[in-house]
C-alpha positions as CSV (number, residue, x, y, z in Angstrom):
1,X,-10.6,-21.7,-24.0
2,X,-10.3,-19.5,-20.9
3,X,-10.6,-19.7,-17.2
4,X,-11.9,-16.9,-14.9
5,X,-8.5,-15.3,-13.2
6,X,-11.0,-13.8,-10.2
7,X,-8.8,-10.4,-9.1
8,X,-5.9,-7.4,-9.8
9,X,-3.1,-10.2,-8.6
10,X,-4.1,-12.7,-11.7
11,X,-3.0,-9.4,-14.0
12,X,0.7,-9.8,-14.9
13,X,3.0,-7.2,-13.8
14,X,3.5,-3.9,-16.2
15,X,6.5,-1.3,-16.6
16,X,6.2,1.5,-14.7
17,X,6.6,3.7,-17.5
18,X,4.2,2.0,-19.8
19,X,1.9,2.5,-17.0
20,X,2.6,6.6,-16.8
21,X,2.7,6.6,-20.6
22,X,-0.9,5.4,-20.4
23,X,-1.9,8.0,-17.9
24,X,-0.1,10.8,-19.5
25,X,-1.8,10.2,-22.8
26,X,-5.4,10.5,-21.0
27,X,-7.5,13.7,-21.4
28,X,-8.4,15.8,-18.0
29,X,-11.9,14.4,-18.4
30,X,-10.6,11.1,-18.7
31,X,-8.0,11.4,-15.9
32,X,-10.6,12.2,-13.7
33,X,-12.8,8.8,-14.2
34,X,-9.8,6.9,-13.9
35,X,-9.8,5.5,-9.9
36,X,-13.3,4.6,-10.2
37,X,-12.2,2.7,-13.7
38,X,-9.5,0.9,-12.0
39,X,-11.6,0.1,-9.0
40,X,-13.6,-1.9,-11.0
41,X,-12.3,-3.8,-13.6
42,X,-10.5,-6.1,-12.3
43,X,-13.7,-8.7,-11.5
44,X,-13.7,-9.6,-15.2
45,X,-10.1,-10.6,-15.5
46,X,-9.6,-14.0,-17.8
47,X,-6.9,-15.9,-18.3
48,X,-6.4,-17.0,-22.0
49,X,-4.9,-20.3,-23.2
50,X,-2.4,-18.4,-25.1
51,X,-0.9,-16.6,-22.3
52,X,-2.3,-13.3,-22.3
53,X,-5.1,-12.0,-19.8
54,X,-8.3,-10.3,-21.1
55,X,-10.5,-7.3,-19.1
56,X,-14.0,-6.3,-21.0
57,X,-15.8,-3.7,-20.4
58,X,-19.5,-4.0,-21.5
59,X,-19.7,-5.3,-25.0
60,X,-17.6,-2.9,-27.1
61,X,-14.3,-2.8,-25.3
62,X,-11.6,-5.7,-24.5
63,X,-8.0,-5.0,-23.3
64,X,-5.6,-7.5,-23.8
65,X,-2.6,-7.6,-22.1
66,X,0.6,-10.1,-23.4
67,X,3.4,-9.9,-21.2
68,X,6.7,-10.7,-22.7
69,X,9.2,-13.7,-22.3
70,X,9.7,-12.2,-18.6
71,X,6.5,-12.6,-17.7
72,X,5.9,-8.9,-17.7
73,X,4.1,-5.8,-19.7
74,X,7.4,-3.9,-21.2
75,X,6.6,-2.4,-24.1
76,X,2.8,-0.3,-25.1
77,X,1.7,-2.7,-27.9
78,X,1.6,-5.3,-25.3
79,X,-1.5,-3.6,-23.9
80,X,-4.0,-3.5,-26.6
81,X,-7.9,-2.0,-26.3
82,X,-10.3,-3.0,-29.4
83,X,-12.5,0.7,-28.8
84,X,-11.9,2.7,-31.1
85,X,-10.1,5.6,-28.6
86,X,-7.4,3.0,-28.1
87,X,-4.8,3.4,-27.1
88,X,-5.4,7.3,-25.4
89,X,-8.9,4.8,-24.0
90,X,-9.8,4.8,-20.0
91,X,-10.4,1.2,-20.5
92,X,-6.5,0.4,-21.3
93,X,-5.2,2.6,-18.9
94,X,-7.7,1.8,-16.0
95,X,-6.3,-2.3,-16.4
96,X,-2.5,-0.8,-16.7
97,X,-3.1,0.9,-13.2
98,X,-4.4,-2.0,-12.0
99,X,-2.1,-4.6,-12.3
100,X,1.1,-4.8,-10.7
101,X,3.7,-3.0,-10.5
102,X,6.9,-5.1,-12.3
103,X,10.2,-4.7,-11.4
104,X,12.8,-2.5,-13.3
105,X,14.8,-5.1,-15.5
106,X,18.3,-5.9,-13.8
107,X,21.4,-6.7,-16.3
108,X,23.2,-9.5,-15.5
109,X,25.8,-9.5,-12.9
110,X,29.4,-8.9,-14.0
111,X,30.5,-11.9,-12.1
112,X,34.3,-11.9,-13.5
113,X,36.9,-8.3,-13.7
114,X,37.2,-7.0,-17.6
115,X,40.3,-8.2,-18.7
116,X,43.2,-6.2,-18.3
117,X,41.0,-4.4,-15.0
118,X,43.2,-4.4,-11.9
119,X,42.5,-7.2,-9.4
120,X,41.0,-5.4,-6.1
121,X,41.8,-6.7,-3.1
122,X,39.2,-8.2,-0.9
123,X,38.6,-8.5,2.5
124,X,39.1,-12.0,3.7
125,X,41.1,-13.0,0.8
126,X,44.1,-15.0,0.8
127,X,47.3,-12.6,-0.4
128,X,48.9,-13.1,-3.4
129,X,52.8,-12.1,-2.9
130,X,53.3,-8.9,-4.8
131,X,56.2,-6.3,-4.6
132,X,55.5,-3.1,-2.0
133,X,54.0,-0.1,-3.1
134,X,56.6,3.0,-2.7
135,X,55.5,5.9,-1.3
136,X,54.7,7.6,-4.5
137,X,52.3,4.8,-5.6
138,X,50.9,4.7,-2.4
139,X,49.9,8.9,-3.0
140,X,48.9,8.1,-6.4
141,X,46.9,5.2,-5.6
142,X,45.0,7.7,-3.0
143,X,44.7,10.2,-5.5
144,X,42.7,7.6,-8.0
145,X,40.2,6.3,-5.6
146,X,39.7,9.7,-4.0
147,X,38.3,10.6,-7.5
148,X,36.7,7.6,-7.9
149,X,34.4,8.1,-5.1
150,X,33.7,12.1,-5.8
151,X,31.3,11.7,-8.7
152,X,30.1,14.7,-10.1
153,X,26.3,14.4,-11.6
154,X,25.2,15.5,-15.4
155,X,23.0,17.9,-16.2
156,X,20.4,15.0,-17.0
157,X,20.5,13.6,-13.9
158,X,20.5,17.3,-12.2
159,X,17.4,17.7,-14.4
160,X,15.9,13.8,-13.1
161,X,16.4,15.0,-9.9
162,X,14.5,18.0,-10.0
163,X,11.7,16.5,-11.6
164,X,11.4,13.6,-8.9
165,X,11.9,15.9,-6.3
166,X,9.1,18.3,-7.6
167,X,6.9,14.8,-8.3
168,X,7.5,13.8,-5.0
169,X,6.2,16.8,-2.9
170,X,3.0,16.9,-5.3
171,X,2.8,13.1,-3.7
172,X,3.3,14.2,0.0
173,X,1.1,17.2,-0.9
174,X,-1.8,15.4,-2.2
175,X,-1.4,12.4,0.6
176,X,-3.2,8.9,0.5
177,X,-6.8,10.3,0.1
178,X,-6.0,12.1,-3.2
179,X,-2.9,10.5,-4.0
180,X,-4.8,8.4,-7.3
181,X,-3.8,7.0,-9.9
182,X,-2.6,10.3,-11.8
183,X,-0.4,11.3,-9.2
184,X,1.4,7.8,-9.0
185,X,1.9,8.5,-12.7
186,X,3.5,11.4,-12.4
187,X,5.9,9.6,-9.8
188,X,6.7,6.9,-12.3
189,X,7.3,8.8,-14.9
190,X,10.0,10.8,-12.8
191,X,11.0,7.5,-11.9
192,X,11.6,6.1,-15.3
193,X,13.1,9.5,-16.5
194,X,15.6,8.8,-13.0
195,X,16.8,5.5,-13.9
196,X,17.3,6.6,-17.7
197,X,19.7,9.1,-16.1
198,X,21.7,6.6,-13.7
199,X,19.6,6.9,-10.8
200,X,18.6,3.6,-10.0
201,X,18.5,4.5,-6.3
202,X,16.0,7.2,-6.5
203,X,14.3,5.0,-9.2
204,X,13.8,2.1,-6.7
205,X,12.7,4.6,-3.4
206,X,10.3,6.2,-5.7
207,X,8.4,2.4,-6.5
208,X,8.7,2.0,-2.9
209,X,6.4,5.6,-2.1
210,X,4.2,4.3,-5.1
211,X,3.5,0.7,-3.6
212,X,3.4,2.7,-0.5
213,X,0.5,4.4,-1.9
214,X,-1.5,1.6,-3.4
215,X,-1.7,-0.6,-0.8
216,X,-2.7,2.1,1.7
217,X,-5.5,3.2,-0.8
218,X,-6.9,-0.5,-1.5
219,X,-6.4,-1.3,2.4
220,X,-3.9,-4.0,1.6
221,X,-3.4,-6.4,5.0
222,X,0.5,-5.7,5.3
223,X,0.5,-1.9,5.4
224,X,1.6,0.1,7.5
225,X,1.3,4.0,7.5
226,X,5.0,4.7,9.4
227,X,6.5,2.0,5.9
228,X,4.8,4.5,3.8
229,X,6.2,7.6,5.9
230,X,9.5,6.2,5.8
231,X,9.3,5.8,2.2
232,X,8.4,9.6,1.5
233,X,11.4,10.6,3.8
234,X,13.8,8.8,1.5
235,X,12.3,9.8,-1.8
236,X,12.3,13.3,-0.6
237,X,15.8,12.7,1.0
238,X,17.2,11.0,-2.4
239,X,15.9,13.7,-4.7
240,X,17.0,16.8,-2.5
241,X,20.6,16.0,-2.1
242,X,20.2,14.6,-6.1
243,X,18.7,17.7,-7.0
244,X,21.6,19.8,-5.4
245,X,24.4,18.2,-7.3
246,X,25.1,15.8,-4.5
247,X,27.2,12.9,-5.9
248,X,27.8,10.2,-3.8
249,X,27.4,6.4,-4.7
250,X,25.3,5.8,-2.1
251,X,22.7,8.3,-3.6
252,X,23.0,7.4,-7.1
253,X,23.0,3.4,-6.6
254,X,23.9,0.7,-9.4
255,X,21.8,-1.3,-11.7
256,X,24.5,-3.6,-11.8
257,X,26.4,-5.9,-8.5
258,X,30.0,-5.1,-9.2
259,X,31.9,-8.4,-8.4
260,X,35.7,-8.2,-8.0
261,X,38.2,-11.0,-7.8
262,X,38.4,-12.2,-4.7
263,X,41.2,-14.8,-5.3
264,X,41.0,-18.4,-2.7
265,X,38.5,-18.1,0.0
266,X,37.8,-20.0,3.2
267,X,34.1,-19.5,4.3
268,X,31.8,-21.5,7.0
269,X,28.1,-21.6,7.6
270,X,26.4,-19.5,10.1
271,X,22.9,-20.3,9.0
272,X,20.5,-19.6,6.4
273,X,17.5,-17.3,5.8
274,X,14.4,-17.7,3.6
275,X,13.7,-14.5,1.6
276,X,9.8,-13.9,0.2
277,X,9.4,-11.0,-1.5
278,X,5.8,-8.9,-1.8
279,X,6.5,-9.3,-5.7
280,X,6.4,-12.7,-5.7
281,X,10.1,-13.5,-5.5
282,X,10.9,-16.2,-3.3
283,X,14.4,-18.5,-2.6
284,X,16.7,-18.4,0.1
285,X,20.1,-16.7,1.8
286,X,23.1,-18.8,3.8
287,X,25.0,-16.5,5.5
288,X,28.9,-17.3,5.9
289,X,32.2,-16.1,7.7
290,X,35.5,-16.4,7.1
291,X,38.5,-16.8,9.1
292,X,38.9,-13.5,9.8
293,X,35.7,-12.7,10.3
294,X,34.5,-11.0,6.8
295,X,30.8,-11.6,6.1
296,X,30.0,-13.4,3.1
297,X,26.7,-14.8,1.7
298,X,25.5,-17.5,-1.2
299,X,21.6,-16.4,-2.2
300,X,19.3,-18.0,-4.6
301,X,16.2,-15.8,-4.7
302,X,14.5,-16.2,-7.7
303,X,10.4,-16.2,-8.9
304,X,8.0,-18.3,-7.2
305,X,7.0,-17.0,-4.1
306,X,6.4,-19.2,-1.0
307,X,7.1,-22.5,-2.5
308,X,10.4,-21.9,-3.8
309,X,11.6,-19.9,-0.2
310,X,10.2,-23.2,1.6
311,X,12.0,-25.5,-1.3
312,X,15.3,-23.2,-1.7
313,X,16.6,-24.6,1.7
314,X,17.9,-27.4,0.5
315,X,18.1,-26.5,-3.0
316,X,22.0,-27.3,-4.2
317,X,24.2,-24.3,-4.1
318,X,25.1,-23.0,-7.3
319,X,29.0,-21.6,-6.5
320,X,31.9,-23.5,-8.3
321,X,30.2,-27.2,-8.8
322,X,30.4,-27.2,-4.8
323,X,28.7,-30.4,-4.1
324,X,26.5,-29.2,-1.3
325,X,22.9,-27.9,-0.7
326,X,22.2,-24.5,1.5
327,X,21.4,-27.0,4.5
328,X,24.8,-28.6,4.8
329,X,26.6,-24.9,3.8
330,X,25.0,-23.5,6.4
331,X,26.5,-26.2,8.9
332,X,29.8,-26.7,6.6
333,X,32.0,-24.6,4.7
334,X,33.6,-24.0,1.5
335,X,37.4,-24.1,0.0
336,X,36.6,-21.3,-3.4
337,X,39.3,-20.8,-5.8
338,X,38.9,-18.2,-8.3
339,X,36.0,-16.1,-6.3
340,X,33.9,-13.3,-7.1
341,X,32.9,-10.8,-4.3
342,X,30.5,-7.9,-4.3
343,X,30.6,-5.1,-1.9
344,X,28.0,-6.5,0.4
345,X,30.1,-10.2,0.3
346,X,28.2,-11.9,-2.1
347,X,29.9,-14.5,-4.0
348,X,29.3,-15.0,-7.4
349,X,28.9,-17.9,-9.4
350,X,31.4,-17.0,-12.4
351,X,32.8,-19.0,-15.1
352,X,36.2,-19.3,-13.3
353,X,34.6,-19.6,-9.9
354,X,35.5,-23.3,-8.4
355,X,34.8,-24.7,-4.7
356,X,34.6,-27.8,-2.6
357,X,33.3,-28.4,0.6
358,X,34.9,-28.2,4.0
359,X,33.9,-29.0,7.5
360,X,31.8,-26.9,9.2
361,X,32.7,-25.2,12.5
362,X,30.2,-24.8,16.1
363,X,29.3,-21.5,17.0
364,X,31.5,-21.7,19.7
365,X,34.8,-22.0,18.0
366,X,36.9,-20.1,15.3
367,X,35.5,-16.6,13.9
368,X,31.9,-17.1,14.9
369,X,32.5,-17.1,18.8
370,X,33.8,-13.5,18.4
371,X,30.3,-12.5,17.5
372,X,28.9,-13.7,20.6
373,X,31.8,-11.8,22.5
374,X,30.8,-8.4,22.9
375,X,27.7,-7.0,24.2
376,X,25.0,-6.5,22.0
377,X,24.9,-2.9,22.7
378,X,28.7,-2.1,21.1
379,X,27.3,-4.0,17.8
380,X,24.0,-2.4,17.5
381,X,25.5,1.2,18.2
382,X,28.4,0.3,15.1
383,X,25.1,-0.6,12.5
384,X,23.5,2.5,13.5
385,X,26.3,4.3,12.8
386,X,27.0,2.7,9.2
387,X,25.5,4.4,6.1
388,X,21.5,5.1,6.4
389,X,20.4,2.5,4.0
390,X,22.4,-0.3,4.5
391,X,20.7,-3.5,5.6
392,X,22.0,-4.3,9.3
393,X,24.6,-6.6,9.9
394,X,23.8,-10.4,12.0
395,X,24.4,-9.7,15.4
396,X,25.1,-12.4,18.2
397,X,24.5,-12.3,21.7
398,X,23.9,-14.7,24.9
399,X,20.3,-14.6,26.1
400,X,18.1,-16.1,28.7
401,X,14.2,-16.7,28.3
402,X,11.5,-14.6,30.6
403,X,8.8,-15.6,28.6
404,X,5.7,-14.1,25.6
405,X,4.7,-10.8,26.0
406,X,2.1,-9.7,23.2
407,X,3.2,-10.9,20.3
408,X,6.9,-11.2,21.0
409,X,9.6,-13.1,23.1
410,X,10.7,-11.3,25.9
411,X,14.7,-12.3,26.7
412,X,17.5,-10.8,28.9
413,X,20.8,-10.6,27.8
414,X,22.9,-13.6,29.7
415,X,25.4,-10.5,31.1
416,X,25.5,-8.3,34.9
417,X,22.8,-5.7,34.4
418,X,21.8,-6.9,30.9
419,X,19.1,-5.2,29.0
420,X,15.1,-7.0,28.2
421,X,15.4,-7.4,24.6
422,X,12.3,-8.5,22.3
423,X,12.7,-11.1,20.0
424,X,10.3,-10.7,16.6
425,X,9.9,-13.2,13.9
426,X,12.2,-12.8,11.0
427,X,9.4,-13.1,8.7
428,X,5.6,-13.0,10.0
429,X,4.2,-15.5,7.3
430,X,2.4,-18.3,9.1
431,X,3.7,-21.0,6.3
432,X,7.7,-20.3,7.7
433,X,8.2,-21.8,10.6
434,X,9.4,-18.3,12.6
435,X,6.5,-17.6,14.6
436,X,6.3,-21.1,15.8
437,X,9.5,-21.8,17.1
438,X,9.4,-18.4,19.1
439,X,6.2,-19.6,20.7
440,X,7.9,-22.9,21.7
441,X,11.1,-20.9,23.0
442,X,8.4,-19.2,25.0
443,X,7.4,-22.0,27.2
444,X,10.5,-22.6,28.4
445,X,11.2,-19.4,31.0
446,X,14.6,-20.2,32.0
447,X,16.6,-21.5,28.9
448,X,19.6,-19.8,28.1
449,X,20.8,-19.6,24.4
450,X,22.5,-17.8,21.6
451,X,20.6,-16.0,19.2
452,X,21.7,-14.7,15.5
453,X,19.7,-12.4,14.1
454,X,19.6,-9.1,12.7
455,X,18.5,-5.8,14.7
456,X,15.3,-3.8,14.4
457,X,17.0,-0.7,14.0
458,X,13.2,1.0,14.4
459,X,12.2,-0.7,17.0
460,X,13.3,-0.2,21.0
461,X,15.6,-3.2,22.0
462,X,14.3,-5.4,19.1
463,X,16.4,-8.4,17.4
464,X,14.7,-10.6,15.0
465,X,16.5,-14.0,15.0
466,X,17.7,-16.2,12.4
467,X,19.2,-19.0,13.8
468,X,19.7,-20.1,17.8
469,X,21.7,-22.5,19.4
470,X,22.4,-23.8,22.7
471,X,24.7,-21.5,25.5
472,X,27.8,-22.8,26.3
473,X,28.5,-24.6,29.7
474,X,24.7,-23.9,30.6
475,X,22.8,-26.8,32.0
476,X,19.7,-25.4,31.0
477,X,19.9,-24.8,27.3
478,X,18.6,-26.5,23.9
479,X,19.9,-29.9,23.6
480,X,19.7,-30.2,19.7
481,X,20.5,-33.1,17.4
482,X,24.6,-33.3,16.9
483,X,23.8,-33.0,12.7
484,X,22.2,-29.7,13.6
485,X,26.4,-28.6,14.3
486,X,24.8,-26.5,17.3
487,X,22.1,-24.6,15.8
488,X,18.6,-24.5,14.5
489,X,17.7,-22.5,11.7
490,X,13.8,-20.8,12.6
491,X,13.0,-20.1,9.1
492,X,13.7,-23.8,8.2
493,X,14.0,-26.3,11.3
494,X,11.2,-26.8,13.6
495,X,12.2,-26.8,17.1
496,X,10.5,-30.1,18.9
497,X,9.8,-31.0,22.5
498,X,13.3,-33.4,22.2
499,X,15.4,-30.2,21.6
500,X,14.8,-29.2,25.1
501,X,15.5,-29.6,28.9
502,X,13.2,-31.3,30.9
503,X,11.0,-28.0,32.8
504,X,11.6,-29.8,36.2
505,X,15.2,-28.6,35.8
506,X,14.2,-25.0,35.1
507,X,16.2,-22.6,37.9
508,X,13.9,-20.2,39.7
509,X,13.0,-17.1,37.9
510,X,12.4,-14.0,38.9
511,X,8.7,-12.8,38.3
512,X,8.4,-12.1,34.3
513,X,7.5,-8.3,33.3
514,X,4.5,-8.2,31.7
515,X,6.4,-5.7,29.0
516,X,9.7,-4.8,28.3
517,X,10.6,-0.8,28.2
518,X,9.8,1.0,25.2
519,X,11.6,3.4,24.9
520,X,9.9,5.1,21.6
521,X,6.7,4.6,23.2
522,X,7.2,6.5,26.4
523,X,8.8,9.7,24.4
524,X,6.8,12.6,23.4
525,X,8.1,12.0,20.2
526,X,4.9,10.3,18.9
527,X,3.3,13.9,18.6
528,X,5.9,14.6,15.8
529,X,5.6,11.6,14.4
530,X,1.6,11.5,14.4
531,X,2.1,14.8,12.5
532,X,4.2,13.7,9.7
533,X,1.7,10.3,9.2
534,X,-1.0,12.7,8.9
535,X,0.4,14.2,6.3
536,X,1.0,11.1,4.5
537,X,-2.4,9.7,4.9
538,X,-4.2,13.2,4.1
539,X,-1.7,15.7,2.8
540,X,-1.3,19.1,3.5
541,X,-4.6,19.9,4.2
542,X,-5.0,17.1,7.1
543,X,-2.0,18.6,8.9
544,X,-2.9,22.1,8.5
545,X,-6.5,21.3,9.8
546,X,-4.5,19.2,12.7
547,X,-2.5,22.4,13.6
548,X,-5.5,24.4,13.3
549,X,-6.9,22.2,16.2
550,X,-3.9,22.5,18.1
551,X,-3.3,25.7,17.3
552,X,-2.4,26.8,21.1
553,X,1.7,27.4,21.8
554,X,1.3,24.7,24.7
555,X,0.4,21.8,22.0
556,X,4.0,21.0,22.0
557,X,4.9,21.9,25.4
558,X,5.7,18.2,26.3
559,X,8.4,18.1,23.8
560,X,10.0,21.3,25.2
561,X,10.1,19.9,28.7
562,X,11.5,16.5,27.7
563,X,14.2,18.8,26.4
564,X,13.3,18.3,22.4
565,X,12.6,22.3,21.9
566,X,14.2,21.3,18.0
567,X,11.4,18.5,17.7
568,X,8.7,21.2,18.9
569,X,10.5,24.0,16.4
570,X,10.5,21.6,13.7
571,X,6.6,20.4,14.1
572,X,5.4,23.9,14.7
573,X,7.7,24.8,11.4
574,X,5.6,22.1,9.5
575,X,2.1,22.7,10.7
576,X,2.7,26.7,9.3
577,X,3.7,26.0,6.4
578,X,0.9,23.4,5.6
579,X,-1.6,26.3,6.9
580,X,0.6,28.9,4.5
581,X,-1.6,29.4,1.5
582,X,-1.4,32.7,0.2
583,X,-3.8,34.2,-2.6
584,X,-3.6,37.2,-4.6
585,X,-6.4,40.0,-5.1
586,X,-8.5,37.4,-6.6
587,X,-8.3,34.7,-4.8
588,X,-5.7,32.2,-6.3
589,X,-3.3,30.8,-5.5
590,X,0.0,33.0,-5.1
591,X,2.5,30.4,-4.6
592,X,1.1,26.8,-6.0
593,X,4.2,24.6,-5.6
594,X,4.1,22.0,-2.5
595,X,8.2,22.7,-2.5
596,X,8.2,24.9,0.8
597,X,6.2,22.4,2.7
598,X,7.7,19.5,1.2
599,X,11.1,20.7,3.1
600,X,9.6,21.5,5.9
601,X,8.4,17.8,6.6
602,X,11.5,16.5,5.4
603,X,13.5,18.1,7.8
604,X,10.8,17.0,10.6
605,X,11.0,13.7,9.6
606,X,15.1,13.7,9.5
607,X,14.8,15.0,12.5
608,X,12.8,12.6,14.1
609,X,14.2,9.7,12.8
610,X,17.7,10.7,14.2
611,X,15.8,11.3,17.2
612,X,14.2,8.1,17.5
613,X,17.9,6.1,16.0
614,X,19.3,7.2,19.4
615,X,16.4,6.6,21.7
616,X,16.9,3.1,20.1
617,X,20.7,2.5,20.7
618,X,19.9,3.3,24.8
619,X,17.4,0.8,24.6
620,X,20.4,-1.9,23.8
621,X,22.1,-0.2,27.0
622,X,22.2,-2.0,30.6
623,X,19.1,-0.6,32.5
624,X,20.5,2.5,35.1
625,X,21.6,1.4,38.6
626,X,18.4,2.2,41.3
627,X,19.8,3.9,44.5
């Protein structure tokens, strides 16, 4: 018995390297019929009773394809063709390309030290007495984690490196229009040959570019060309410094969340995020502070997409036996003996780990109130400062409602001279409750509030909020239950007509811009950036057609009289070597590799996102003072 599955998404995920393993194993012929194959076979997709999901192709050829415990293709004989090339067959590869891409496999988290491993100290812990360091331990403890953090790389991973990095410009090279199936194998097998080596970071960019790549080729509805671009500058940034024998943490990543003992803990809600993931992973994220103001988070993200981000925010919280749900964490606290912490503050749930619960605490007391204290422009300019990569920090500021602008929330910040900030949804789907509650904020010109949300480190003056809550010692303000501890959660609570001030008691308002500044917008760096998304969505030959268009000096005369003559050097640089194609005495190619170009549209692209990273931090700035 079977049942029609109807498209690609009813195909369970597969490996990446099964996947390139199938391509690779292709002849040239073959390779070359292999779009068109994928293309089309996913209409005849059937889910069996047993588990599995069947593709045929005419009447002598059915791949079968039984995904393991995890719900995944992980191994080759998983994916089985009954014609008689299989398994070097078009039809096996062509349904392989086609489904999914799964997620590399991630080994459980080592939630409790090894024994006889020193106990770390964390931040936010409470102390345990110990005796004082003298001065020699003090040098010699210096000396250990100074080597700890200089990690020099192996020849393997010198040699993964190079490969993704070679991989990767063939990618850029080749763009969207001819970056097919064969070229994303080529990717993923640099990939999987990456994270053999300990590379798990430039393992997980490079599935990013690949994605990337799909959805721009099948016209998925949530891409966007400057995701993809962004994507390509990482890759390309990951495997350079890689390649060069570059060793830092940062670039080589972890398969694994190191947890270290964190000993007792006091932490208090803040407020809580759902998290939905393209691959279907869905849960939720209550974020926590402790009394010295040291982030911490409890997550529970696991398969299930939508229904299990809407369900997880009330799901019990699985830390210690505490006896709460993420609801009443995000509005209490916790007491945690025996705690775990990673490097980003998540706690983990260890064997040892136990916790009860603990009163909450208002916004406007203890260590939240110091994130409402500063302006927003101080915090923003700290995150863009932090590593490139990490996720930004929750910011807090004071705001006041002007009103809907496009499809954002226009708000000043409650300070003299503070700067028009946009507001964004957290997360666009129409089944969370973000958009909503920003649309009913919006009818309200006039209310002041706090708002908790993260920044939009690409976007001009953009924070995308999390939780708000009414201002303190403002008349008009959110007036919101007293179980709600002062704050609503957007991605969960649903603001209602109740939680607000009457409109007669609005105070007059200035008349509302019809758009905030943009900063981005209104610089001629869009010419460099339309340059490198050319690239990406055609390849070389689109950007040395482009320049060829342009080809006159004055092209990028803009950017030299904004003052940006590297930006202008730098695009000019890029559009050269794309054009640079030089062939010997009988007319081939003299120098093949994409390398040369490859560089030269990384180091536009570092360039203009450095650019654009401080355009952004003096959008968070108070406006200039008008004479």
């Amino acid at each position: 018995m079977s049942r029609p599955a109807g498209d690609h998404a009813a195909l369970p995920p597969v490996a990446p390297d099964v996947l390139a393993e199938a391509v690779e194993n292709l002849t040239a012929r073959l390779r070359k019929k292999l779009d068109a194959a994928i293309a089309g076979c996913g209409a005849g997709a059937t889910a069996e009773a047993d588990g599995s999901t069947t593709v045929r192709f005419g009447e002598d050829a059915l791949v079968t394809l039984r995904p393991g415990p995890a719900g995944a293709v992980t191994a080759a004989e998983q994916a089985q063709c009954s014609c008689l090339l299989a398994p070097r067959c078009l039809h096996r590869a062509a349904v392989l390309g086609a489904a999914p891409l799964a997620d590399p496999p991630q080994p459980p988290a080592a939630d409790d030290p090894a024994p006889g491993r020193p106990v770390q100290a964390v931040q936010g812990a409470e102390p345990a007495a110990q005796a004082p360091e003298t001065e020699g331990q003090v040098q010699a403890r210096a000396r250990a984690e100074a080597l700890a953090e200089a990690q020099v790389l192996t020849g393997a991973q010198l040699r993964a490196a190079a490969a993704l990095w070679r991989a990767a410009a063939e990618a850029l090279a080749a763009g969207v229009t001819a970056g097919g199936a064969v070229v994303q194998a080529e990717l993923l097998r640099a990939a999987h040959t990456a994270r053999l080596a300990g590379l798990p970071r430039a393992e997980a960019v490079a599935l990013r570019v690949v994605r990337g790549l799909r959805g721009a080729r099948e016209r998925q509805a949530g891409h966007r060309l400057a995701d993809l671009t962004g994507a390509f500058r990482d890759l390309l940034q990951t495997a350079g410094l890689l390649a060069s024998g570059a060793g830092d943490p940062a670039l080589t990543g972890s398969t694994r969340r190191a947890y270290a003992p964190g000993g007792s803990l006091r932490v208090y809600g803040l407020c809580r995020e759902p998290v939905l993931s393209a691959t279907g992973y869905g849960g939720v994220v209550t974020h926590l502070l402790g009394p010295d103001g040291s982030r911490y988070s409890v997550s529970d993200v696991r398969p299930g997409g939508l229904a299990r981000a809407r369900g997880a925010g009330t799901a019990s919280v699985a830390l210690g036996g505490a006896a709460l749900d993420h609801a009443g964490l995000a509005r209490g606290g916790l007491r945690i003996a025996g705690a775990t912490v990673s490097a980003e503050g998540r706690l983990g749930a260890g064997r040892g780990v136990k916790a009860g619960p603990l009163p909450g605490t208002p916004w406007t007391e203890g260590p939240a109130a110091a994130l409402f204290a500063r302006p927003a422009a101080e915090a923003v300019a700290e995150r863009l400062a932090a590593e490139e990569g990490a996720e930004p920090a929750l910011l807090g500021c004071e705001v006041t409602v002007v009103g809907a602008s496009g499809d954002h929330l226009l708000v000043r910040e409650t300070r003299p001279d503070g700067p028009l900030l946009r507001l964004l949804p957290a997360h666009p789907h129409p089944e969370l409750p973000h958009t909503q509650n920003l649309r009913r904020l919006a009818e309200y010109p006039g209310l002041r509030m706090r708002v908790l949300g993260r920044p939009d480190l690409d976007r001009a003056a953009t924070l995308r909020p999390l939780a708000v809550g009414p201002a303190p010692g403002a008349e008009y303000t959110l007036r919101l239950p007293e179980e709600w501890l002062g704050r609503a959660d957007l991605g969960y609570d649903r603001l209602q007509g109740s939680h607000f001030p009457r409109p007669a008691e609005a105070p007059a308002m200035e008349a509302a811009p019809t758009a905030a500044p943009d900063a981005l917008a209104d610089s001629p760096l869009w010419r460099v950036r339309r340059l490198l998304e050319t690239g990406v969505a055609g390849g070389r030959r689109a950007v040395a057609e482009a320049a060829r268009d342009a080809a006159s000096p004055s092209s990028y005369g803009p950017l030299r009289r904004a003052g940006l003559t590297a930006a202008a050097e730098r695009a000019e640089a890029l559009a050269a070597e794309a054009d640079r194609r030089p062939r010997d005495a009988f007319g081939r190619l003299a120098d093949p590799s994409a390398d040369g170009y490859a560089w030269a549209w990384l180091a536009a692209a570092a360039y203009l996102r450095a650019a654009e990273r401080s355009l952004v931090a003096a959008s968070w700035q108070a406006p200039p003072a008008v004479d």
